[in-house]
VOBA-1610 file (N, C-alpha, C; in pm, whole numbers, padded with zeros to 5 digits, always signed):
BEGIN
Unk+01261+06131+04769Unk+01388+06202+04755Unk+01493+06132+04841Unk+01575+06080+04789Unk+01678+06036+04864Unk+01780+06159+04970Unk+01838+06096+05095Unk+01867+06098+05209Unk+02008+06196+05137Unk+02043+06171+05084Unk+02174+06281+05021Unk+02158+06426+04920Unk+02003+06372+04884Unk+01992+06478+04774Unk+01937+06620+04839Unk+01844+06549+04956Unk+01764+06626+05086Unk+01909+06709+05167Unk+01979+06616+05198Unk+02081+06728+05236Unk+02182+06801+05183Unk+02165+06819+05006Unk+02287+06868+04940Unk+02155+06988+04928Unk+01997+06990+04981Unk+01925+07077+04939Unk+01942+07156+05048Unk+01897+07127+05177Unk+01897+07190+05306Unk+02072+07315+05281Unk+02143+07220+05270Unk+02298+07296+05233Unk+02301+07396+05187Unk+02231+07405+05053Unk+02191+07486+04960Unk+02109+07630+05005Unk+02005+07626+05046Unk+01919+07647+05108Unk+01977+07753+05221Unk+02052+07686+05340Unk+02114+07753+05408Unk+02211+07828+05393Unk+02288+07774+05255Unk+02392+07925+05217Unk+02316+08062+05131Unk+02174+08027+05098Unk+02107+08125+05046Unk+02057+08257+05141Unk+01980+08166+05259Unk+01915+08245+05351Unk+01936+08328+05375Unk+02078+08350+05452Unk+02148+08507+05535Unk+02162+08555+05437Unk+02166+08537+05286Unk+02215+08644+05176Unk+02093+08706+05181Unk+02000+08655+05124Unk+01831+08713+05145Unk+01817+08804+05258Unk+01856+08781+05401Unk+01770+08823+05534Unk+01894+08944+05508Unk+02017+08970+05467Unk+02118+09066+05453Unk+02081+09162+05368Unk+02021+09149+05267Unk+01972+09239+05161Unk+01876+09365+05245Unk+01975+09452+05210Unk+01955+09613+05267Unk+01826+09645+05166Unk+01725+09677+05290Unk+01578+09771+05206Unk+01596+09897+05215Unk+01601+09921+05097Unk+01601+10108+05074Unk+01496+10186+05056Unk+01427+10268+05146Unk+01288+10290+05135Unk+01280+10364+05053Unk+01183+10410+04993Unk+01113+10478+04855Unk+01185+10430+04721Unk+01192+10311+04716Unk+01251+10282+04609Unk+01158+10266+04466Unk+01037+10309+04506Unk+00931+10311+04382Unk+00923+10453+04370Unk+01020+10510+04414Unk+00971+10682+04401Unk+00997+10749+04241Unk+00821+10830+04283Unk+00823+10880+04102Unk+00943+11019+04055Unk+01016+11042+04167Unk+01071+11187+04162Unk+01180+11194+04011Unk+01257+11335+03982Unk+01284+11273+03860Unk+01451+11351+03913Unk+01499+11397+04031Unk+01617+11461+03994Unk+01725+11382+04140Unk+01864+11337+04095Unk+01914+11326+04207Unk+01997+11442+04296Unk+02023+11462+04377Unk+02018+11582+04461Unk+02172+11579+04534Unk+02239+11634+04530Unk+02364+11612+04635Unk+02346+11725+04708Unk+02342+11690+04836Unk+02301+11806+04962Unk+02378+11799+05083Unk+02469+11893+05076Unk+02607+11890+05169Unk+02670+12039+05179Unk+02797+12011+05248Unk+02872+12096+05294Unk+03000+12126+05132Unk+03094+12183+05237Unk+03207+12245+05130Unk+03288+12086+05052Unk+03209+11999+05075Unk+03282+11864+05034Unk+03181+11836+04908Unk+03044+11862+04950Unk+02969+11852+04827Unk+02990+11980+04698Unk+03037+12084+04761Unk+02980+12195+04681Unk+03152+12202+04581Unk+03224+12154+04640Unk+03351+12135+04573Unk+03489+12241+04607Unk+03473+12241+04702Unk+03580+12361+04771Unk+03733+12347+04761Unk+03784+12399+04692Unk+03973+12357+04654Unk+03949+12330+04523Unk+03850+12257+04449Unk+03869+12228+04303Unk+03828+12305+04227Unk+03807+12319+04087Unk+03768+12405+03994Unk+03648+12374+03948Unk+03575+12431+03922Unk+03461+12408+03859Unk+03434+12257+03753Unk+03350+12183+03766Unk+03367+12050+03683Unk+03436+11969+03739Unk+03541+11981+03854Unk+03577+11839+03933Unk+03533+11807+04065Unk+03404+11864+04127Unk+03367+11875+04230Unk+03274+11755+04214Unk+03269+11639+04293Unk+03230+11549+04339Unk+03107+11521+04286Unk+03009+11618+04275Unk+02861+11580+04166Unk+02850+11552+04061Unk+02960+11699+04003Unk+02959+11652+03834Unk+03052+11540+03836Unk+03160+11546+03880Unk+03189+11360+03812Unk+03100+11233+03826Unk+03037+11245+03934Unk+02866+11177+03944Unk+02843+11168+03834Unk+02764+11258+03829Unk+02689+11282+03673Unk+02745+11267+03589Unk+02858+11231+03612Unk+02956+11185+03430Unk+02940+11006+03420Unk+02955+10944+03597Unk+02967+10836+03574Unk+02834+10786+03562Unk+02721+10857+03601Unk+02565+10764+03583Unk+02509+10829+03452Unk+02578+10897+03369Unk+02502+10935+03262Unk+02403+11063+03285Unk+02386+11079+03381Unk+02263+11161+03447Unk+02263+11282+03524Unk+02204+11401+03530Unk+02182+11503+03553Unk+02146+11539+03695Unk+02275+11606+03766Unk+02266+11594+03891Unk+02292+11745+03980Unk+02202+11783+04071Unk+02156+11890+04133Unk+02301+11927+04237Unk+02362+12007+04203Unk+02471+11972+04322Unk+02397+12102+04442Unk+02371+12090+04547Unk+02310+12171+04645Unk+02401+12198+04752Unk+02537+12170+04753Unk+02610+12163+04855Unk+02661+12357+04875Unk+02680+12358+05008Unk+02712+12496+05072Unk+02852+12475+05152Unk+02919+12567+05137Unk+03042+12545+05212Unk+03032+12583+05365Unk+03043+12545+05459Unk+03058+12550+05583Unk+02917+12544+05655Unk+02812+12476+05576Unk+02665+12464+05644Unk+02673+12330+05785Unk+02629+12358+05864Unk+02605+12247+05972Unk+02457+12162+05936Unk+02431+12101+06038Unk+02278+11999+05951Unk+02192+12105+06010Unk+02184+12231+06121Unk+02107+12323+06135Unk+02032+12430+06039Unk+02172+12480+05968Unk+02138+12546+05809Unk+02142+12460+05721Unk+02159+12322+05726Unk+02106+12300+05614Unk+01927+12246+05635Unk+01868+12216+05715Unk+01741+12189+05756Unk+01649+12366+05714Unk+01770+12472+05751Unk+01669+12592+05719Unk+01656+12599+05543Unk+01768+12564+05472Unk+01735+12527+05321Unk+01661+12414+05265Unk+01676+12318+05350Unk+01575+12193+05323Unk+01477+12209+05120Unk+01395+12294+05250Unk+01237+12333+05147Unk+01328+12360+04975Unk+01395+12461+04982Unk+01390+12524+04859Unk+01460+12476+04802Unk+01600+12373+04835Unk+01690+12321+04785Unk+01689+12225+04729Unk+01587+12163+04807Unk+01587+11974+04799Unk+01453+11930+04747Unk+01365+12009+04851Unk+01222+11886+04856Unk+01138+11998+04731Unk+01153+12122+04716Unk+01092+12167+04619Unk+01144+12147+04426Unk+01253+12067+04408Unk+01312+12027+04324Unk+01300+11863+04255Unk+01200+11808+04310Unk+01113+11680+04264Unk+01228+11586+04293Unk+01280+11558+04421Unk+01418+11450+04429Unk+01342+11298+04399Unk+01457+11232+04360Unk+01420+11115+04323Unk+01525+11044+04425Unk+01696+11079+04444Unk+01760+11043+04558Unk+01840+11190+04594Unk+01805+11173+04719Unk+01918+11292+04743Unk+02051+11229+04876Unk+02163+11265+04834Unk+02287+11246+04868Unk+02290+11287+05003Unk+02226+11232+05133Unk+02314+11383+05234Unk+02443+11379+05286Unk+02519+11470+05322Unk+02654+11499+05354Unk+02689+11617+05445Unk+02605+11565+05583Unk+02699+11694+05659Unk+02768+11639+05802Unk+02808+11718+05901Unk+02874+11671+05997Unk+03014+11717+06013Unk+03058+11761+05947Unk+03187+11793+05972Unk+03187+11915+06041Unk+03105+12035+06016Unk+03109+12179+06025Unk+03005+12164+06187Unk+02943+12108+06224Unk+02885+12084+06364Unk+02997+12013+06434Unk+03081+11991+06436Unk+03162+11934+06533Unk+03280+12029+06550Unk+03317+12137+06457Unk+03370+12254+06448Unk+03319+12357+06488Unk+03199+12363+06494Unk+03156+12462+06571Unk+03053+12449+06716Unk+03131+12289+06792Unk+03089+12241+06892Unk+02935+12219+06898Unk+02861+12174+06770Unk+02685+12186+06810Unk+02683+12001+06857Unk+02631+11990+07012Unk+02635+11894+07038Unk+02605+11776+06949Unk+02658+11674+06997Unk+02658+11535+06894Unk+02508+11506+06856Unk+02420+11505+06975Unk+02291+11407+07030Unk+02191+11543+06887Unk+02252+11661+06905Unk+02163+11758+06793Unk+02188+11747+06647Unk+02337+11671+06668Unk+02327+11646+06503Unk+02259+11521+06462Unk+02287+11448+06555Unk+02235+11319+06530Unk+02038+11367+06495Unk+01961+11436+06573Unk+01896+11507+06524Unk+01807+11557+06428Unk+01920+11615+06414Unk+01900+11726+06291Unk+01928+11654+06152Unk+01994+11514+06132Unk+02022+11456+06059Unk+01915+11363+05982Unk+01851+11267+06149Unk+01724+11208+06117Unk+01619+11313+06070Unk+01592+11445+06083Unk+01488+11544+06049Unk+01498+11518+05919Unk+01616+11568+05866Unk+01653+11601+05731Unk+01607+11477+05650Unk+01665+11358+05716Unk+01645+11213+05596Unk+01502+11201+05619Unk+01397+11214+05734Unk+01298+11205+05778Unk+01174+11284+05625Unk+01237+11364+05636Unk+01129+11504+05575Unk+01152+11458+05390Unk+01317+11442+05343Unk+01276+11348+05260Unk+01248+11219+05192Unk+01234+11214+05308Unk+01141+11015+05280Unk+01003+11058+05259Unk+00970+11167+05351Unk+00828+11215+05319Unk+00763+11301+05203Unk+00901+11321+05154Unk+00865+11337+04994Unk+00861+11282+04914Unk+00903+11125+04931Unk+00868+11088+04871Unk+01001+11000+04801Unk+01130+11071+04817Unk+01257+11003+04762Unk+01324+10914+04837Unk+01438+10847+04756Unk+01579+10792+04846Unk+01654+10884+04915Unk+01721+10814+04991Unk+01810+10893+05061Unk+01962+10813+05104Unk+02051+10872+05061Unk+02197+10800+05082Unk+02220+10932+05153Unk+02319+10876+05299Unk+02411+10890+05380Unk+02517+10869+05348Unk+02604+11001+05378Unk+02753+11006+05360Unk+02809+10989+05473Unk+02900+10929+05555Unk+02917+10922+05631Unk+03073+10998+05666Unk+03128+11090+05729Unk+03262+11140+05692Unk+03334+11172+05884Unk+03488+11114+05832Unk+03589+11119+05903Unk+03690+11242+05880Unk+03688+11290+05993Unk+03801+11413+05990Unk+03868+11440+06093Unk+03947+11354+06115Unk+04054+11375+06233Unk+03997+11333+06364Unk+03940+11392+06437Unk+03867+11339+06594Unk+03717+11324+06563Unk+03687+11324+06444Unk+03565+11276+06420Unk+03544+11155+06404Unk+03673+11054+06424Unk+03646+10929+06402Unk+03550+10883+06519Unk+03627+10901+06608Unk+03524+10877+06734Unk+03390+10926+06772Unk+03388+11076+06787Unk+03271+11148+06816Unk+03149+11126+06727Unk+03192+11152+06603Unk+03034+11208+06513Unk+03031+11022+06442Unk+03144+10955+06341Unk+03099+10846+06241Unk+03036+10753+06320Unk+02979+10746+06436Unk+02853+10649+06451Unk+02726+10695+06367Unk+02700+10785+06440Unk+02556+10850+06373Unk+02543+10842+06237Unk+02610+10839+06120Unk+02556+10788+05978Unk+02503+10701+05986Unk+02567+10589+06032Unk+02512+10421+06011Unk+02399+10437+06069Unk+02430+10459+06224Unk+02284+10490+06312Unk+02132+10555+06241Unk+02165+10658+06172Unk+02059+10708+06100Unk+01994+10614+05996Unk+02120+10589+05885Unk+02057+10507+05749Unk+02030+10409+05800Unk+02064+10311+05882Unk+02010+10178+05920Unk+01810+10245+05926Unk+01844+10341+06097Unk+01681+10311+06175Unk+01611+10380+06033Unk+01680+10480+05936Unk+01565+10503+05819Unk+01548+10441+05671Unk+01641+10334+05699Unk+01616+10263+05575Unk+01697+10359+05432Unk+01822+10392+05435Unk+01877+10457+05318Unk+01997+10359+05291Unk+02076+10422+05188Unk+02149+10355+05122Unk+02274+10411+05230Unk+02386+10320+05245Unk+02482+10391+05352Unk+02623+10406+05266Unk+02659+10525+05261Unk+02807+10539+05188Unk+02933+10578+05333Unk+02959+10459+05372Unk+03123+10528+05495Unk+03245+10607+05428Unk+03256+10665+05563Unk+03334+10769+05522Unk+03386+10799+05372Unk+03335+10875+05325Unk+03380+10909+05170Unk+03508+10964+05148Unk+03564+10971+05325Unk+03675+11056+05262Unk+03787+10965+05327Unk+03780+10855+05336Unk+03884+10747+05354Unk+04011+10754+05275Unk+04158+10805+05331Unk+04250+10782+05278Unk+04309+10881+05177Unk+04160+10965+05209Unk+04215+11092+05096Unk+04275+11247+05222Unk+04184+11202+05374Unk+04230+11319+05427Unk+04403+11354+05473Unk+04454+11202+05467Unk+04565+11203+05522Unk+04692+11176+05404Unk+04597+11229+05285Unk+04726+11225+05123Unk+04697+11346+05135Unk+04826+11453+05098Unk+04887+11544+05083Unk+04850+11536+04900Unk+04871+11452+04848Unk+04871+11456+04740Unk+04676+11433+04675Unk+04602+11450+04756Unk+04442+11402+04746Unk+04408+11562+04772Unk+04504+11663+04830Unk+04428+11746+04903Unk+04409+11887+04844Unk+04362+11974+04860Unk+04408+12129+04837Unk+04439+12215+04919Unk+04436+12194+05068Unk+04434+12226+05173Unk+04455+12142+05306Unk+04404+12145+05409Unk+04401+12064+05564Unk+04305+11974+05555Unk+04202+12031+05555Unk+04084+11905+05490Unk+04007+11874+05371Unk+04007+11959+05286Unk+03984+11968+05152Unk+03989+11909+05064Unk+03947+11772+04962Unk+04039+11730+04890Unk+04026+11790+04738Unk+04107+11749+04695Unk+04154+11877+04512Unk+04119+11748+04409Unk+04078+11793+04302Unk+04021+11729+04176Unk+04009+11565+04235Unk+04171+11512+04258Unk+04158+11351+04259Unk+04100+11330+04383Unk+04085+11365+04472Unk+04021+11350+04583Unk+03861+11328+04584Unk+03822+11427+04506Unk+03651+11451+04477Unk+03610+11380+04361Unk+03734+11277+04280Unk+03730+11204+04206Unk+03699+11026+04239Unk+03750+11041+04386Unk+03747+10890+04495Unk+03626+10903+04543Unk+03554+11014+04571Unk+03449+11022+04640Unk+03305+10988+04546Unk+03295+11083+04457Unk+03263+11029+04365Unk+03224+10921+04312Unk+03361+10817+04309Unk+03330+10709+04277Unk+03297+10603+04397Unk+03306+10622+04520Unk+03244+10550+04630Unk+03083+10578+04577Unk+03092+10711+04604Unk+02897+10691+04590Unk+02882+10618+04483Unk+02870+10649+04339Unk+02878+10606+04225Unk+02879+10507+04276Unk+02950+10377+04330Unk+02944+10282+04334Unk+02765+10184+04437Unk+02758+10265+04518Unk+02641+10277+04605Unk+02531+10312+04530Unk+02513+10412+04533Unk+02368+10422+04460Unk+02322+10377+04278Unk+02466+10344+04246Unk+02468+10290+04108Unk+02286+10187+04068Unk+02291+10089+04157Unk+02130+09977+04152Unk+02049+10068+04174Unk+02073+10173+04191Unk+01894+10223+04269Unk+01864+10334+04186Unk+01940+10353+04094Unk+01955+10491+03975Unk+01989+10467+03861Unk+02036+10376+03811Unk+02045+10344+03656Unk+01932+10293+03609Unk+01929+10389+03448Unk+01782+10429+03368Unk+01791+10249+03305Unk+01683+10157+03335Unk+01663+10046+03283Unk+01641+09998+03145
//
């Protein structure tokens, strides 16, 4: 092999590598489960919008597919760990969405417990067997305090990571229905962030 061809290979080679060693592993990605799950607060469950524009079902419009919306309005990751069982893991998940954090920092439950209560939650369903995507969400002084801990979690458990979903929509007046809330187009951006994320790990082949 000639002295030029060896290094137009090595070249080659080396712009491949870090793409390879970068490629995010998403654990349970052979999972037999059959339903995807959105499991959250008043952001999942669709609070300000009308029925049909709340953040799941437009999901489910853009993957074709039939989607569990489980979200509760004003749950912290405390109540939602006490619904866990009946909501999530008894419903055969295949990925479930989580989304909380906002409502623990409102009602002062220390950081180090959500952080927590967060790994429990992604913990318990990995052990069922599914995916798990992290929402990660910003709300005013939550930039600082709480949006470490998403990444922190989905990294050490291996999930799919969605940042802040609510980028750019909390501070449009015109995204919103309220102070933090966002209205149809709002839960229409969000939506399509995830949608865009878990799109590889959920479309029927």
């Amino acid at each position: 092999m000639s002295w030029c061809k060896l290094t137009t290979n090595l070249l080659l080679l080396t712009m491949i590598m870090p793409t390879v060693a970068c490629k995010p592993q998403v654990a349970n990605t052979g999972t037999t489960g059959r339903n995807i799950i959105c499991f959250g607060d008043s952001l999942t469950e669709g609070y300000g919008a009308k029925p049909g524009e709340d953040y799941p079902t437009v999901l489910a419009r853009l993957l074709d597919q039939p989607i569990i919306n489980a979200g509760v309005s004003g749950n912290t990751t405390r109540q939602a760990l006490e619904r866990l069982q009946t909501d999530v893991l008894d419903k055969d998940p295949k990925l479930v969405i989580v989304q909380f954090g906002a409502n623990d920092f409102f009602r002062k439950i220390p950081k180090s417990e959500t952080k927590d209560n967060l790994d429990l939650i992604v913990r318990r369903i990995q052990e069922r067997g599914a995916m798990v995507a992290v929402a990660g969400v910003r709300i005013g002084l939550l930039v600082d305090e709480y949006d470490d801990i998403f990444e922190q979690v989905s990294n050490n458990r291996r999930c799919i990571y969605i940042p802040n979903i609510i980028k750019d929509i909390f501070t449009d007046p015109a995204k919103k229905s309220d102070e933090i809330h966002p209205n149809a187009s709002g839960y229409a951006i969000i939506a399509q962030r995830v949608y865009y994320k878990i799109k590889p790990f959920v479309m029927k082949r």
